[in-house]
N, C-alpha and C positions, 0 to 999 in steps of 0.2 A: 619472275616471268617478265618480260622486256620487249621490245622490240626494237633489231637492227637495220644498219643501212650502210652503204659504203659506194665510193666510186674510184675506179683505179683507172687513170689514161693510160695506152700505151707507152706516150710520149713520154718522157721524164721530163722534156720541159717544158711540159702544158701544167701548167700547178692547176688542183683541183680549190672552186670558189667552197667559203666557209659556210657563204650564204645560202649554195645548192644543198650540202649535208644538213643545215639547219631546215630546210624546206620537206627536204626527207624525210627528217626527222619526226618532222611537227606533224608530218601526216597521218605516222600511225601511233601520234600521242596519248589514244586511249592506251595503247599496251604498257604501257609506261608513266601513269599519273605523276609518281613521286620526285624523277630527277631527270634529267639529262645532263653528257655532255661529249665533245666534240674531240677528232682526233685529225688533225692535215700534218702531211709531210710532202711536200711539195708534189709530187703526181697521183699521190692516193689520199684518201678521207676517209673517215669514220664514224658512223654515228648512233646513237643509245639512249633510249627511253629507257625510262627504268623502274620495275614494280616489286619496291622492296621486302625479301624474303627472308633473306640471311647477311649478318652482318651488315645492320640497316645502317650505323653511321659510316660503315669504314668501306663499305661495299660498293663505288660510285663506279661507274663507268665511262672511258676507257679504262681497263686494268694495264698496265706493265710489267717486265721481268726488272732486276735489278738495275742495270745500265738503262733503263726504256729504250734499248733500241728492237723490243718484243711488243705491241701493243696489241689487244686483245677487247670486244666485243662481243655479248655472249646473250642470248634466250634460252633460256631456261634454268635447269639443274642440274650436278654432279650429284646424287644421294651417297657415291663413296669416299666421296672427298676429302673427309675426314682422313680414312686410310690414305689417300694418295697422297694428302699434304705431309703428313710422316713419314711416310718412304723417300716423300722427292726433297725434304728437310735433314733426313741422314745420308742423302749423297751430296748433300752441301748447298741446297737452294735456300733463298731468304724471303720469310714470306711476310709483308706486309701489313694484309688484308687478314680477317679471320672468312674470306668469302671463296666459295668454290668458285668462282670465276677466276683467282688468282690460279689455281690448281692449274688451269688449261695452260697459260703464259707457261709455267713451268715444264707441267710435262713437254709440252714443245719445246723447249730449250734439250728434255732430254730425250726425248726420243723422236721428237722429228714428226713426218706425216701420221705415224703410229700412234703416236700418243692416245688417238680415240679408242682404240682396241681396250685402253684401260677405265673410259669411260662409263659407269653405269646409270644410267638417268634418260634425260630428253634433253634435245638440245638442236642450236644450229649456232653456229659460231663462225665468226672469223678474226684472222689472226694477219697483221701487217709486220714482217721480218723486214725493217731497213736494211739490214747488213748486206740481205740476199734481194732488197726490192722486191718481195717477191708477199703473193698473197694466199693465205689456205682458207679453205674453209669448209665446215663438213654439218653433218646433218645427223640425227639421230638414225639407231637400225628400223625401228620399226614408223619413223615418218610421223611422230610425233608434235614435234615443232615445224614450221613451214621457212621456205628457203625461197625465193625467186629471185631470177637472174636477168639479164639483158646485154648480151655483149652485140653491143653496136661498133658503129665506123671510129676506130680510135679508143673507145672505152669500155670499160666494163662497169657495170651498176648491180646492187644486190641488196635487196632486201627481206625483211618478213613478211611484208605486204604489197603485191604489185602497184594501188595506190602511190605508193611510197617511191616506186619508180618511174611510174609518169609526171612525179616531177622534175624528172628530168629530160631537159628542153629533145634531146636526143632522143629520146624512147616513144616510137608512134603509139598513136592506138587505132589500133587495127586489129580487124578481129579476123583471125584464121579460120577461114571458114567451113576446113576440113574436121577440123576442134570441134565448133559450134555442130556439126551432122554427129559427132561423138557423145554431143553432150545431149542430144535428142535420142542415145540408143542407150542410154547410160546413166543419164539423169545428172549427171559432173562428167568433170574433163579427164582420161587420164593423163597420167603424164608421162615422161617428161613436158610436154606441152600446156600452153594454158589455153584461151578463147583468144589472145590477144597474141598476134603476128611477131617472132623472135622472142618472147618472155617467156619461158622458161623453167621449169621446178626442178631444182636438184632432189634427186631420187632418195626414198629413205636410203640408209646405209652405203653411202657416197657422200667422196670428199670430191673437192674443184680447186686446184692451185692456178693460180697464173703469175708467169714471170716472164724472163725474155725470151725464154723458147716459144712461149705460149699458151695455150690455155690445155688444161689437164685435167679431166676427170676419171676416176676410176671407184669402183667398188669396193668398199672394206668389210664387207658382213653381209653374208645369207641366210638363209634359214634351211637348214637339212634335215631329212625327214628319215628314221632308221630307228626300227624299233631293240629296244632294251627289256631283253629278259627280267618281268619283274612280278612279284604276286599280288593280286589287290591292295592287300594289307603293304606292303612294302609303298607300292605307287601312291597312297594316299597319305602314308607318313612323311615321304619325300615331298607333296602338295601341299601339305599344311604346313612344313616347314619352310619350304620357299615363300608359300602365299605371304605368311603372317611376317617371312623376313622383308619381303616386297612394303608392304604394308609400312611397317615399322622405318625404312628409309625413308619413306616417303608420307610421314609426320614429321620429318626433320623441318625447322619452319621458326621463326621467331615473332610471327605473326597468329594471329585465331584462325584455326582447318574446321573444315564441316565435311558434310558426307551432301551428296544428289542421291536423293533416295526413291525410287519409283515402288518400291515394295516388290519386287521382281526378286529372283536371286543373286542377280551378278551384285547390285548396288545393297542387296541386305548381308551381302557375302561379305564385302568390305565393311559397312557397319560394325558387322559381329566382328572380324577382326580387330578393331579399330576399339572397340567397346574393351577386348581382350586385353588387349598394349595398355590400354589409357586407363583401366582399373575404373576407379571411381570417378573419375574424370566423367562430366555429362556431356556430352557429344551433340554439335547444333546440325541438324537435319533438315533439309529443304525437299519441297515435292510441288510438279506443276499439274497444274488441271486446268478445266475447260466449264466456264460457265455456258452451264446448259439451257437454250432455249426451250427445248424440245421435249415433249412428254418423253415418261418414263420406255425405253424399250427404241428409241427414238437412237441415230448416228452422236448426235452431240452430248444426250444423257448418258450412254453408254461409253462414252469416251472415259473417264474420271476412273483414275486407279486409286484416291484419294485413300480405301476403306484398306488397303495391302500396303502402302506406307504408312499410314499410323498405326496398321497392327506391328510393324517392324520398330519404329518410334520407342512403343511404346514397351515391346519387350525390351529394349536396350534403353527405357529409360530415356531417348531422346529428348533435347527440346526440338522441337519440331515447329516446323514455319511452312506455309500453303500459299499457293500462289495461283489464284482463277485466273485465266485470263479469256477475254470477251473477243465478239468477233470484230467490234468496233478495233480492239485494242489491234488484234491480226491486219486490217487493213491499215491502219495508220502506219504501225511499224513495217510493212513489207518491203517498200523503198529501202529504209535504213537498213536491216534485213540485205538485201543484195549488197547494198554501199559497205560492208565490213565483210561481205562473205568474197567480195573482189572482183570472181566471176561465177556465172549461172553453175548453181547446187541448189538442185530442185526436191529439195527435204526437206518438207511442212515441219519437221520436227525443230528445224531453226529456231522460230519465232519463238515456241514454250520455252526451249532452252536459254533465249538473249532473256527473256523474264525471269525465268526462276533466277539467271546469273543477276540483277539485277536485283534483285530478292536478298542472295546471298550474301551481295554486296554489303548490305546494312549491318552486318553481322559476324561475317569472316573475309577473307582475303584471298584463303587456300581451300579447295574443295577437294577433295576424293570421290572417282564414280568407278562405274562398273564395265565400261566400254573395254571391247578385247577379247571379255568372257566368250563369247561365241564363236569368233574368229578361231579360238586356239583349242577350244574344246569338242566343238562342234553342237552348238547351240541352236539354230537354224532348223524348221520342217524342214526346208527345202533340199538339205542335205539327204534324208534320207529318202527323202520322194525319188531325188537322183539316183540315189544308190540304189533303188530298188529298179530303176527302169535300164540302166547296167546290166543288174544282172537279167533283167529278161530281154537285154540285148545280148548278153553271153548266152541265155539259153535259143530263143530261137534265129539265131545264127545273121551273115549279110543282110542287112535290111535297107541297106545307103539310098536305095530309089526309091522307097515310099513314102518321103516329102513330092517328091518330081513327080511320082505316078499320082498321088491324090491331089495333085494342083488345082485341078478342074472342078472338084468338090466343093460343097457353097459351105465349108464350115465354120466357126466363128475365126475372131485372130487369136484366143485362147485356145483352141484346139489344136488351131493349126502350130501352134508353139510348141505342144506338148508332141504332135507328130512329128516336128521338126526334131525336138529331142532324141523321139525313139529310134531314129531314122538315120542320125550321125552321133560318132563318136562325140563323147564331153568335149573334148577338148576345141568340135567345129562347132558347139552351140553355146558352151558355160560361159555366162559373161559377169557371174557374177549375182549375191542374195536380192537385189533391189532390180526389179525391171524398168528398163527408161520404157520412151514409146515404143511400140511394138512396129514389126518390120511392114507391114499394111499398108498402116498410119505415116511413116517417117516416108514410105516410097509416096504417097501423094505427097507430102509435105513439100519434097523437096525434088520427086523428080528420079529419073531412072538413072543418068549420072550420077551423079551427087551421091546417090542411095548405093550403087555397086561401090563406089570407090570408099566410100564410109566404112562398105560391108568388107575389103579387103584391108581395110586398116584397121580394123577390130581385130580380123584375124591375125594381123601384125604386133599389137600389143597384147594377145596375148598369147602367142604362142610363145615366146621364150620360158612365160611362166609351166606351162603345161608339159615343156621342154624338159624344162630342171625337173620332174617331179615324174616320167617317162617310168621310173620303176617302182613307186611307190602307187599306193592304194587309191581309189577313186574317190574315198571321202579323204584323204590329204591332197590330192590334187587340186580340189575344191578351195579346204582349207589354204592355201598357198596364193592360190591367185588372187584369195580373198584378201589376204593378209599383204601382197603388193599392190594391189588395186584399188579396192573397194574400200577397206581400210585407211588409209592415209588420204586417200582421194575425195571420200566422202565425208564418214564417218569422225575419223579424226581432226579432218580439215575445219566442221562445223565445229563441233567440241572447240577446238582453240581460238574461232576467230570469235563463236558469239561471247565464250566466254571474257576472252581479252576484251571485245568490246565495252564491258563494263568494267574492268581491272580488276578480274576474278584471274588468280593461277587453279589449273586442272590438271591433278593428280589420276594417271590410271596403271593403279595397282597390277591389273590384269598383265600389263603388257611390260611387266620386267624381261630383259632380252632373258635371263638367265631362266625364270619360268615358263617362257613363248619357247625358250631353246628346251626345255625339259618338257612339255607337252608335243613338241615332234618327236620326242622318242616314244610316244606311247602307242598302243593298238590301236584299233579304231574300236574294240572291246571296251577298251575304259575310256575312252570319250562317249558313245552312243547304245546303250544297252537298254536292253525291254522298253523299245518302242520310245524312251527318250534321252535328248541328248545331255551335255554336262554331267555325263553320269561323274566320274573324277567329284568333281564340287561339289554335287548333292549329296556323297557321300563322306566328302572330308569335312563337310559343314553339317554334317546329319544334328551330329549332336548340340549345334549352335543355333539354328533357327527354325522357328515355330514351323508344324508342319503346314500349317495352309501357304507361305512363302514355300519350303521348300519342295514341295507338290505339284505346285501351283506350275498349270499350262502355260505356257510363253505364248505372248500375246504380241510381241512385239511393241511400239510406243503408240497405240491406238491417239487419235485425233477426230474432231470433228472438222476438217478441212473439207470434206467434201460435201457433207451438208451446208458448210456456209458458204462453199464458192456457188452451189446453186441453187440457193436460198436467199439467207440475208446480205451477201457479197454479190448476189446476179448480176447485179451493175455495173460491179467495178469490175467484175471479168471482160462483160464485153464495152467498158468506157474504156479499158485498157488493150485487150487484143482486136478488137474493132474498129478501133477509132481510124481515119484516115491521116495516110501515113505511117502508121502503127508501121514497129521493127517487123513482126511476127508475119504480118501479110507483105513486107519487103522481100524477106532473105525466104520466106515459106507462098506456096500456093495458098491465096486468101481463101479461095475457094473451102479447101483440105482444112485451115484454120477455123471456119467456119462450121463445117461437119462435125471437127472434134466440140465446140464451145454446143454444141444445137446436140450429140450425142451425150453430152456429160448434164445438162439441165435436161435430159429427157431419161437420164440415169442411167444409161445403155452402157455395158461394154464396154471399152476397157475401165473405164475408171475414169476420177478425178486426175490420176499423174499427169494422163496429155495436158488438162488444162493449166496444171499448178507448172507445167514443166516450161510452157510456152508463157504464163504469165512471169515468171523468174525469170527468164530470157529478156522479156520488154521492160521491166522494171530495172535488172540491169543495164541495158541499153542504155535506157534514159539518163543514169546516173553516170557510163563513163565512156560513149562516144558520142552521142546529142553534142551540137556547140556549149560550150556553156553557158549561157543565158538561159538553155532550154535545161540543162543538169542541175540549176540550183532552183529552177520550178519545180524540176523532178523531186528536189531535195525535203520540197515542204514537210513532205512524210517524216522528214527527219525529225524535224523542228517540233513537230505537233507533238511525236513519240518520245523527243527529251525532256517534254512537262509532265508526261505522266510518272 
């Protein structure tokens, strides 16, 4: 795992400085502890942190083809590599490295833009052709590894990390503040978009060349949804064989792998595979908690899944490692926290995750989890609560005007959600498993402009998804948008940056294209039956994990966030969305701002999100459009959270 950078003028004879790619560089040096090194050809540059995985001596980056005139930068993994270096060796390629990074230079040498079609792993890369001047570069299908872009006046810039781009003197920071109303209904940004004015995310399963025609993006992989004749017995042999083949790529590693183990299914799911491959091999297991202030039956004692990870640990024999962490620790780290996640990703589940990587640290290098399981199988209540209100919109027939006729009605904004629901088609309400602020809330926030035009660019992003998926079933439709959205946007986005923050690589099993491609052909029969979901997994792991995991209600990743934001955190909520001058009561009605922090310590409706959503928003701020004098007071957070 690594992280890239690059800058390409249009000019050919503006030569790019070595010292701006080194600045880049160094930015997002957490992802890359072990090496760097640098690549200029007179109007482009390249550059490479590097966190060695495979081929630790011979594996440095830039890679090259035989003549270098191919040079090549890369994040992530090939896990088929192996195969492809043999193939692309008996049509006569010379391979230097024993590193799948060399794989890429070649394939492109033979097959050109395609080359990724033969890719299996995660990734985002790019590739400098002197011959042709010309620059590629592409992203994994399912949005695995992160890509950001910036084509300004003359240049283009690209990195893993936006950071990484505002070192360049060219790249404002400025926040879009159509973004920012998205990320208040949404909790993250979609994309292609970020919070910051022209920066950019290349989309999963998308490549970007630029040369002298100009700049080029297109799509090289979807996800199609059509079901395959199969019997249960047949679908679960086909699952266990893919899962455990998933698996097994992905221990390829020359370095010590561990598991994130919550005691859940998805992460005892890989365990037990992984336990299976590796024989007697003992296998190091990590799990985070929440030291509890609070009597028993209390938000914060109740948080701790501690007792369903070491019952998993312990049937497979783990060693096993625990990680409390306090609310002091929560507040210190929250700064640093926003400073590696880039832009506002208002998911508490951050912070446990930067610790336990930081845990794992000490111990391994590579971890295996369980993220994806849900997406592809249909893991989620929320799925079927949908499906059920479908079909009692199939049965009592147009119902389009009963949001608009009950407007007048004093009912909660949870109510009014669920009418909203019943009221319009999935595809005018689904935004997605995680609610940002509710539409109530976000219209004082921001205002009756601001809030329609937000509400018609939601509809924007996602309609294409709901588009592609027009003939397929209401819990795939679900699943889809989940899987281009919410997915990569949140969920995977966190996963990669907290982890890289420490120099942890993360391994998910779940989302091999060719398994994610083989769970759209199933029914919605063998993803969700009697009343729950992952049926597929709970049955091909019947026989591998203990019944209380495999039984065991999804609870999703409980926290005590919201006991301590209005509790032992009361202060720092409103010394931070309070304070004068504060971003929150700038760009938001301080008023509106107000009501949410006085609603959520008075425990009311909706919840902790508004307040966690708007505190993510000012802690970001601080960190990357404040002058900077004010950004590196913002930073103390940092400082305090790299002694612990």
């Amino acid at each position: 795992m690594c992280g890239i950078c690059g800058v390409v003028n249009f000019s050919v004879a503006e030569p790019v400085a070595r010292e701006l790619i080194e600045k880049m560089s160094d930015a997002q040096s957490h992802r890359g502890p072990d090496d760097f090194g640098y690549f200029i050809d007179r109007n482009a540059g390249l550059g490479h942190r590097r966190l060695s995985i495979i081929d630790l001596s011979g594996g440095r980056q830039p890679i090259y083809n035989e003549d270098e005139s191919v040079a090549v930068v890369f994040n992530g993994e090939i896990y088929n590599y192996a195969e492809l270096t043999a193939k692309l060796s008996a049509q006569g390629h010379q391979f230097l490295t024993r590193s799948d990074t060399e794989t890429i230079v070649h394939s492109y040498e033979q097959y050109g833009d395609d080359c990724v079609r033969d890719f299996r792993g995660m990734f985002a890369f790019a590739i400098w052709d002197r011959r042709k001047r010309r620059l590629f570069i592409a992203r994994d299908r399912l949005g695995i590894k992160p890509l950001y872009y910036y084509a300004g006046p003359g240049f283009l810039a690209f990195a893993s990390e936006i950071k990484a781009l505002l070192q360049h003197p060219g790249v404002p920071r400025e926040i879009d503040l159509q973004s920012l109303d998205l990320y208040l209904a949404l909790r993250y940004v979609p994309g292609p978009k970020t919070i910051f004015k022209g920066i950019f995310k290349l989309q999963p399963g998308h490549a970007m060349s630029l040369d002298a025609s100009g700049l080029h993006i297109r799509k090289y992989w979807d996800l199609e949804y059509s079901e395959t004749p199969r019997s249960d017995a047949a679908a679960i042999e086909e699952f266990q064989a893919l899962f455990e083949e998933s698996v097994r790529l992905r221990l390829i590693a020359e370095v010590p792998l561990g598991v994130f183990l919550s005691g859940g299914l998805d992460s005892s799911a890989a365990l037990a595979m992984m336990s299976r491959i590796n024989g007697r091999k003992r296998i190091k297991t990590f799990s985070v908690g929440y030291e509890a202030s609070g009597p028993s039956g209390s938000e914060a004692a109740d948080s701790n899944e501690f007792s369903f990870a070491r019952e998993a640990a312990s049937h497979f024999g783990a060693e096993h490692h625990e990680y409390r962490l306090t609310h002091s620790e929560f507040r210190e780290s929250a700064a640093l926290m926003a400073y590696h996640l880039d832009e506002p990703l208002a998911d508490p589940s951050c912070l446990p995750l930067y610790y336990i990587s930081k845990l794992a640290r000490n111990h391994i290098t590579v971890v295996l989890s369980g993220e994806g399981a849900d997406e592809i199988l249909g893991g989620y209540n929320l799925y079927q609560r949908l499906m059920a209100i479908e079909r009692l919109r199939g049965k009592i027939g147009p119902i389009a005007g009963l949001a608009r006729a009950s407007a007048g009605l004093p009912w909660s904004e949870r109510m009014r959600s669920y009418v909203d629901r019943i009221g319009a088609p999935l595809e005018e309400h689904y935004r997605g498993v995680v609610k940002g602020i509710g539409a109530g809330t976000r219209l004082k926030l921001i205002g009756d402009d601001r809030f329609q035009r937000s509400e018609a660019r939601l509809d924007e992003v996602f309609a294409p998804y709901f588009s592609h998926t027009q003939n397929t079933s209401v819990l795939n439709r679900m699943l889809y948008a989940d899987a281009r959205v919410w997915l990569p946007e949140n969920l995977l986005l966190k996963a990669d940056k907290m982890t890289m923050a420490t120099g942890v690589e993360l391994r998910v099993p779940f989302l091999d294209h060719k398994l994610v491609e083989f769970a759209a052909t199933l029914p919605d029969s063998m993803k969700i039956r009697g009343g729950s979901g992952k049926w597929l997994l709970r049955n091909a792991m019947g026989n591998e994990l203990p019944p209380a995991i495999l039984n065991r209600t999804k609870k999703g990743f409980p926290s005590p966030t919201a006991s301590w934001l209005r509790l032992e955190l009361r202060d720092f909520v409103r010394d931070t969305l309070l304070a004068s001058g504060s971003a929150s009561t700038t760009f938001f009605s301080r008023q509106a701002v107000e009501e949410v922090v006085k609603r959520h310590e008075e425990k009311k409706a909706p919840g902790y999100q508004e307040v966690w959503s708007l505190m993510v928003f000012e802690l970001w701020h601080r960190q990357f459009i404040l002058q900077p004098e004010h950004r590196h007071k913002a930073c103390a957070y940092e400082s305090v959270a790299a002694t612990t």
